[in-house]
VOPAGU-2260 file (C-alpha; in pm, 1 decimal, decimal comma):
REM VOPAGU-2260
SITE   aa  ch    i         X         Y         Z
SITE  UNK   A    0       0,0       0,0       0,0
SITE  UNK   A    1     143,8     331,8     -82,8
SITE  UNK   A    2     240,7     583,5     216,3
SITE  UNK   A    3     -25,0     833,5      47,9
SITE  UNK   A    4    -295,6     583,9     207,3
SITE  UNK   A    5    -394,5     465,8     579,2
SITE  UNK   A    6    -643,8     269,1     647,9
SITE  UNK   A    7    -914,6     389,1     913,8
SITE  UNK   A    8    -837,7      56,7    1106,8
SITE  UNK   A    9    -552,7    -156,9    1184,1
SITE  UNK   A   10    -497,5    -461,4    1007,0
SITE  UNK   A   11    -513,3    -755,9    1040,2
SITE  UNK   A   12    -805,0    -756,2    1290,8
SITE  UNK   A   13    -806,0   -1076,3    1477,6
SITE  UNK   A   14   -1033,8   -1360,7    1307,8
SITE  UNK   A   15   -1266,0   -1349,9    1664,4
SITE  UNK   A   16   -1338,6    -933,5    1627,4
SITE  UNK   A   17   -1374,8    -960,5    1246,5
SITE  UNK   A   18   -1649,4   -1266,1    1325,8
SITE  UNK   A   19   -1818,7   -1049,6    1599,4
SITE  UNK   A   20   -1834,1    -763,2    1364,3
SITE  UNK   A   21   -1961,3    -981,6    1059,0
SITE  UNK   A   22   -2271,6   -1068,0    1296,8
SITE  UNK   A   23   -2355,5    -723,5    1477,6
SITE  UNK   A   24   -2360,4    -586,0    1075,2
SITE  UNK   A   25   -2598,7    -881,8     968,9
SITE  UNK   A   26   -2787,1    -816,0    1250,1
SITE  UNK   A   27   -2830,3    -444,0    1172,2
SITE  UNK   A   28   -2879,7    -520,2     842,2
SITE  UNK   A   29   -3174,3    -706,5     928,6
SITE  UNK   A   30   -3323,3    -457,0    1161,7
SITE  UNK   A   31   -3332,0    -226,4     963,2
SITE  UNK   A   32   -3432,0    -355,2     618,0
SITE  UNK   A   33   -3089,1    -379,4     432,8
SITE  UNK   A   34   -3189,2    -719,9     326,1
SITE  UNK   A   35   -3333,1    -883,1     -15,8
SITE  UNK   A   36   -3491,3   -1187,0    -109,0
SITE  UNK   A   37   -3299,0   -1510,0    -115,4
SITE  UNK   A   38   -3230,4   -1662,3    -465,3
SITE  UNK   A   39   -3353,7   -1944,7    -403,3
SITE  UNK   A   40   -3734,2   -1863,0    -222,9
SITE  UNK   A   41   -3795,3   -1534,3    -421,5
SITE  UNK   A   42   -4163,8   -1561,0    -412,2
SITE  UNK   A   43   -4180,6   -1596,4     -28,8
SITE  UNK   A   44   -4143,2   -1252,0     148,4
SITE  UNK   A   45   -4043,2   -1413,3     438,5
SITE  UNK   A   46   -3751,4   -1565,3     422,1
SITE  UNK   A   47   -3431,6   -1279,9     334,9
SITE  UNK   A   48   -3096,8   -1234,2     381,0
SITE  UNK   A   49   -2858,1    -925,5     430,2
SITE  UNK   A   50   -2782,6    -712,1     105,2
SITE  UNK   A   51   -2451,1    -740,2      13,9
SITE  UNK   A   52   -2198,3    -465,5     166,4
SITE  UNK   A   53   -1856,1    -363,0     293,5
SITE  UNK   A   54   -1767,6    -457,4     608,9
SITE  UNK   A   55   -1450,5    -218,4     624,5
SITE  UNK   A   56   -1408,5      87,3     437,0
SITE  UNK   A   57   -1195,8      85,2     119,1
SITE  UNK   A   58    -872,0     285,4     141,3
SITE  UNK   A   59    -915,3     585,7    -117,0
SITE  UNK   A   60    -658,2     836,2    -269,3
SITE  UNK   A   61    -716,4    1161,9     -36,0
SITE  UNK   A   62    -638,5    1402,5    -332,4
SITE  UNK   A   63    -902,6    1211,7    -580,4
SITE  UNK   A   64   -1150,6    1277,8    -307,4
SITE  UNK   A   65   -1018,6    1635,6    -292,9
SITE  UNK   A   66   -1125,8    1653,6    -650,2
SITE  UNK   A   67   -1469,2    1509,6    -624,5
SITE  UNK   A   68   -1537,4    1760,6    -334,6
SITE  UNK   A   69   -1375,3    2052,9    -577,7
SITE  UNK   A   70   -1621,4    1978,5    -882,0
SITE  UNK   A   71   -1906,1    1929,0    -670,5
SITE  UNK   A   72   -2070,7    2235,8    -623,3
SITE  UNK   A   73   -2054,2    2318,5    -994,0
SITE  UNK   A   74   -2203,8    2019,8   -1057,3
SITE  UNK   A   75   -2456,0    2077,6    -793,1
SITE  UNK   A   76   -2569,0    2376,6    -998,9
SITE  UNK   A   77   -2567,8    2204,6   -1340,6
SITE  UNK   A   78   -2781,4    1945,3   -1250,4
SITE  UNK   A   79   -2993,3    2247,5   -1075,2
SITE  UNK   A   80   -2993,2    2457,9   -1404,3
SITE  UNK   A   81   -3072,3    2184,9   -1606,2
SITE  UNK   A   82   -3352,1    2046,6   -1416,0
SITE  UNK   A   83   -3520,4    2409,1   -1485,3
SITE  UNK   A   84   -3478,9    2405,0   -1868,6
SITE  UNK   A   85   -3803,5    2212,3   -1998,2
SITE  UNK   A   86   -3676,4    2214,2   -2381,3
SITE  UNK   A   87   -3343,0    2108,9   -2300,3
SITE  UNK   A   88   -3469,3    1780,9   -2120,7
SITE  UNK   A   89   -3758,2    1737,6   -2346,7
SITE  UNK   A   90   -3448,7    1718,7   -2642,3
SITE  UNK   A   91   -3258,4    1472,1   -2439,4
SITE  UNK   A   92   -3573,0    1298,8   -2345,9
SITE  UNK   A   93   -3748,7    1237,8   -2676,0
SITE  UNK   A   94   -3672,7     911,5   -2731,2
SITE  UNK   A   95   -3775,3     809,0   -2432,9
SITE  UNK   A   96   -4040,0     614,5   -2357,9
């Protein structure tokens, strides 16, 4: 891993916390409705399991993020602007169906 990048926890996290944590995140999944159908008994609403997700956050490049956060206010407003000219979506749009 390059010294540009730290990771919000220390690693390797013994097998016994990364277990514990595996379960208290199903379990919140669960409780609060993170979950989907299972493959197998998609027609019975009852029976689910957890939606897939990251258990640990991904290390990132800081100044990519930087760069994202830079853009985002203009983009903010172009998606604002747009949303306000009717012709200019009903162009894009006219295919659509």
């Amino acid at each position: 891993m390059s010294a540009g990048l730290r990771l919000p926890v220390e690693l390797p996290i013994p097998e016994s916390t990364l277990q514990t944590l595996r379960e208290d995140a199903v379990d919140w999944a669960h409780a609060h409705g993170m979950v989907m159908r299972t493959a197998e008994r998609k027609g019975n609403g009852d029976i689910c399991q957890a939606a897939p997700f990251a258990l640990l956050p991904s290390p990132f490049p800081a100044d990519v993020f930087r760069q994202a956060q830079d853009v985002q206010k203009a983009m903010n407003l172009l998606y604002f602007r747009i949303s306000f000219d009717f012709e200019y979506l009903k162009n894009w749009h006219s295919e659509a169906r």
